[in-house]
N, C-alpha and C positions, 0 to 999 in steps of 0.2 A: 504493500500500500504506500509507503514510503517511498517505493522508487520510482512509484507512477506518479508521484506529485512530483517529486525532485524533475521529472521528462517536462511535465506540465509547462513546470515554471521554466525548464528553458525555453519553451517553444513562443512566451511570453514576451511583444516587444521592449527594447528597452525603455528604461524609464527616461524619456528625454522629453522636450517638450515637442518637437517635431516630433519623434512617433506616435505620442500621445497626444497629437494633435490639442494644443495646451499652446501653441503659437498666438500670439498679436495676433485679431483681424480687425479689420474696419471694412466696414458696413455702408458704402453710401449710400445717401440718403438724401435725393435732388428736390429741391427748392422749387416753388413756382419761378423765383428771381434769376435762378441756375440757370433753368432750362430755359426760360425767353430769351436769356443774353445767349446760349448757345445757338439757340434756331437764329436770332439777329445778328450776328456773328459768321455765322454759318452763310447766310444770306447777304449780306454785304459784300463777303468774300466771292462768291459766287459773282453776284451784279457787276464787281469791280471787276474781275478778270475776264465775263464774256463781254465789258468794253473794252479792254484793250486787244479785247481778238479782234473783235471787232472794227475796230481804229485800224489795227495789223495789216489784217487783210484787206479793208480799202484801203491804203495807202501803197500797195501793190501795183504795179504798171500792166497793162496789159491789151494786147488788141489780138480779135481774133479774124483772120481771113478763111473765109470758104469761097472754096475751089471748083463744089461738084457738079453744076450746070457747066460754069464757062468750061472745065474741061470734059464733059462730056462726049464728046468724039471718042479722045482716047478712051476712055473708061468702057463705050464700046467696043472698041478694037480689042481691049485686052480681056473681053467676057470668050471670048475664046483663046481657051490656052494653049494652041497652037501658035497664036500670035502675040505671047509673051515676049518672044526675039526680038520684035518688029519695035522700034524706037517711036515712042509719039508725047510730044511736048508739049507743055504749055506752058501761057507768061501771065502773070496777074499781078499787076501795077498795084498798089496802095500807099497812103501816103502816113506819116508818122507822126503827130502833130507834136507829141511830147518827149522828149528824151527819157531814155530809159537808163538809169546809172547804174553802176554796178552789174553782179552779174545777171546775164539774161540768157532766160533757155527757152528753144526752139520745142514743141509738142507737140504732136499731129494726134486730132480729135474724130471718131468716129461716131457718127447717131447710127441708131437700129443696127447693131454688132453686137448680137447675141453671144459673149464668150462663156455664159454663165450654164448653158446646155451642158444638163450631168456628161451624156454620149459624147459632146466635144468636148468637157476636161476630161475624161479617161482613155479619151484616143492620144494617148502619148505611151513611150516608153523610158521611164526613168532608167531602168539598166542600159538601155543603148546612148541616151543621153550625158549618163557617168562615163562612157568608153569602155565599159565593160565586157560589154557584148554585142557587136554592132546586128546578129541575126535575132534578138531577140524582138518582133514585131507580130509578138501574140496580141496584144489589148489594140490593135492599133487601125484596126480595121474602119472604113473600106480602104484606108489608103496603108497597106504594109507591104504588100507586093505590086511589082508592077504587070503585064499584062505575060510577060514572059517568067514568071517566080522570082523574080532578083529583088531582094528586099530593099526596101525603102528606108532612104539615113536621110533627114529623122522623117520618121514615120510622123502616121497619127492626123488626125483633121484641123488640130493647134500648128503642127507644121507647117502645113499644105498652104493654110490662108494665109500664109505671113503678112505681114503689111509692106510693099515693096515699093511704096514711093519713092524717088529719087529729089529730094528739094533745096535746090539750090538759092539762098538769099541772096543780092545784089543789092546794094546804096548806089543811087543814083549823084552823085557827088556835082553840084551846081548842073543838077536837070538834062545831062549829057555823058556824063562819062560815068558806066555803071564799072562799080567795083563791089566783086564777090567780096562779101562777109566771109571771113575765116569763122568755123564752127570747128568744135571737137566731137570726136564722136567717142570718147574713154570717156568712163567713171562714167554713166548713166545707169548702171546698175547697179543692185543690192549686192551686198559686199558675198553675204552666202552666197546666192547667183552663181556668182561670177567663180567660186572660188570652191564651193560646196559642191551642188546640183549641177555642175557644166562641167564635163573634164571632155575633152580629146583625146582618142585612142593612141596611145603609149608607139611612137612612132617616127622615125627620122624625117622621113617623108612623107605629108600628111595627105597628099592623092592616094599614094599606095596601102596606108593604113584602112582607106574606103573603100579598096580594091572589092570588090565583091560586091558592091551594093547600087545603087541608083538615086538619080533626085527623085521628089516628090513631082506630082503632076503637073503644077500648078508656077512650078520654081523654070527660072529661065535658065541656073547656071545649078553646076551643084554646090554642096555643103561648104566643099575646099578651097573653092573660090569667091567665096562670099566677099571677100575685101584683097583688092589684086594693089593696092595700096601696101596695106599693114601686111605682112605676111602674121602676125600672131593674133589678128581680128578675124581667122577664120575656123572652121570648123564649129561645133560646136561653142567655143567660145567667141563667137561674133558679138557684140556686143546689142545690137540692132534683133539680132534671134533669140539672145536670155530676154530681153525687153515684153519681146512679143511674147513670148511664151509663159509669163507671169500674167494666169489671165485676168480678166473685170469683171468684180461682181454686177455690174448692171451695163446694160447694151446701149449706154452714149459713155463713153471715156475719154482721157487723155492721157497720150503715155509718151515720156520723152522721147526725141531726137537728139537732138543735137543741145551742145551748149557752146554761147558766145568764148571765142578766141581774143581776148582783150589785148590786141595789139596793133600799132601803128595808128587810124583813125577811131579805132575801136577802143582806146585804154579806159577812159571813163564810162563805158556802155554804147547802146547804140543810140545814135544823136537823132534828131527829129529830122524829117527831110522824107524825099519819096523814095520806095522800095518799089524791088519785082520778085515775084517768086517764080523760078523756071522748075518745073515740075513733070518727072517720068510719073505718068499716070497708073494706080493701083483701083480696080473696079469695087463699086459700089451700087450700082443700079441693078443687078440683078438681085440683091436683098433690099433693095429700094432705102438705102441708106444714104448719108451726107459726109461728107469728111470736113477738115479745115485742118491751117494751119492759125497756131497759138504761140504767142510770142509774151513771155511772160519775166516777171522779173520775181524774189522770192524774200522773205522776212526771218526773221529768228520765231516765226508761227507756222511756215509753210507756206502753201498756197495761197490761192484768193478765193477760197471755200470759206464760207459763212458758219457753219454749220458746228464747229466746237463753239464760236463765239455764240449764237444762239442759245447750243443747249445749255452752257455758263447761263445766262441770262433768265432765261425760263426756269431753270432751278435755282436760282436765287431771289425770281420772282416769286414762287410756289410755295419757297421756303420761308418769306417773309409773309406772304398770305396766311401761311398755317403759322407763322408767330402772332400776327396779331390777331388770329381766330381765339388761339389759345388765349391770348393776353385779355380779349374781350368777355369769355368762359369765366377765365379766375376773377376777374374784377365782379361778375355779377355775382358767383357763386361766393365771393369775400364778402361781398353788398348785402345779400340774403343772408348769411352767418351773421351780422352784427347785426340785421334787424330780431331773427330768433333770439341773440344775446338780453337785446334791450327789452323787449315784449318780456 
């Protein structure tokens, strides 16, 4: 009997006050006064910082030019993609009224570009895309072989449509002498992108690392010659193909091009005056869609999207609605308390 007590007691926490929960606690205990300075507080914070989004994002430089009427000729010519080879251009004049300082990037905007279709996100192949395995064009259907079985790099319906304008900016410099805008086309992608999700098949020669496979239908050249400029802007890491291929959740977008080369006329930004944009047409009319080009300048907010700033605003509106509901509540309910008191 003894040695079952003696077991007992060891199996018994120590006596401390953390095991025997014997610790300090406090209890809060909120205030009507508490809580109204926090919802007000709360809500000040809020109103304050969806104006400065607000301020942010108009103070943003921005014009956008659409393209898809005037150049409609080509945008037919190239709904058949036989006649992807066949060169067809166009020029659309606009004028600048305001200087844009600082840096400024080039976007091409699509309307009715559905990339958000379950079937077209999962027509890709991320194992062929990592370099992996250039034959694996199982998920990638209808476009993974071509008519003769020779699989398609890169495969998949996110491939195929790429967006393949070619747009060239020109400053028309005293209304006569047009001078191409230097643009870059590095660092427009997300650093994973580029460096994660994208690899090129492990190869000295990067024609012959594709040996075995084919372009997509719709492509004029193939993979390895996407940029006959850069030789490291091809393959899978084109910089213009990781772009596209991060797709949009809703079917009007903007996704970058190009950004301003800040040099010789260009150091401070681009200056007010008239432009042209020389444009290799990419079709739109057979989804009955619009495109443009967007020429935009950027903040320590981002964009010139409304939409953080807004919702800031509306929840610090909401939030002071529900402070002075409550604060109206307690005052009556205090009011009623001291007349049962005096009664």
């Amino acid at each position: 009997m003894k040695r079952i007590s003696e077991d007992y007691q060891s199996r018994l926490p120590d006596n401390t006050a953390l095991k025997q929960q014997q610790l300090p606690a406090y209890r809060l205990q909120l205030s009507a006064t508490g809580v109204l300075s926090g919802f007000f507080a709360a809500g000040a914070f809020c109103l304050g910082m969806g104006i400065i989004l607000i301020l942010s994002a108009k103070s943003i430089k921005e014009i956008e030019v659409k393209y898809t009427k005037i150049c409609a000729n080509c945008a037919e010519l190239r709904e058949d993609a036989t006649n992807f080879d066949k060169e067809c251009t166009c020029s659309i004049p606009f004028y600048l009224s305001e200087t844009m300082k600082g840096n400024v990037y080039m976007y091409y905007k699509l309307y009715g570009f559905y990339q958000n279709l379950y079937q077209y996100i999962l027509s890709r192949s991320n194992s062929q895309l990592l370099g992996t395995d250039l034959k694996d064009v199982g998920n990638c259907a209808p476009f993974s072989n071509s008519h003769d079985g020779t699989p398609i790099a890169p495969c998949g319906a996110i491939a195929n449509s790429i967006f393949n304008d070619t747009i060239i900016l020109s400053y028309n410099l005293n209304s006569s002498i047009p001078i191409e805008v230097p643009m870059l086309k590095s660092k427009i992608t997300w650093w994973t992108d580029k460096y994660v999700k994208f690899q090129n098949p492990s190869s000295i020669n990067l024609s012959s690392a594709f040996a075995g496979t084919t372009k997509p239908p719709y492509w004029s050249k193939p993979v390895y010659e996407l940029d006959e400029e850069d030789p490291g802007n091809n393959g899978f890491l084109n910089d213009d193909f990781i772009v596209w291929m991060r797709t949009a959740a809703f079917p009007t977008f903007k996704k970058l091009y190009r950004r301003l080369n800040r040099i010789q006329y260009f150091i401070e930004g681009l200056p007010a005056g008239n432009y042209s944009l020389l444009i290799f047409d990419f079709p739109v009319t057979r989804f009955k869609g619009e495109k443009s080009v967007v020429l935009s300048t950027l903040t320590w907010s981002g964009g010139s999207s409304l939409f953080l700033g807004l919702a800031y605003t509306v929840t610090g509106a909401v939030t002071w609605l529900a402070a002075f509901s409550m604060m109206a509540i307690h005052l009556m309910l205090k009011k009623k308390k001291m007349l049962f008191i005096q009664d």
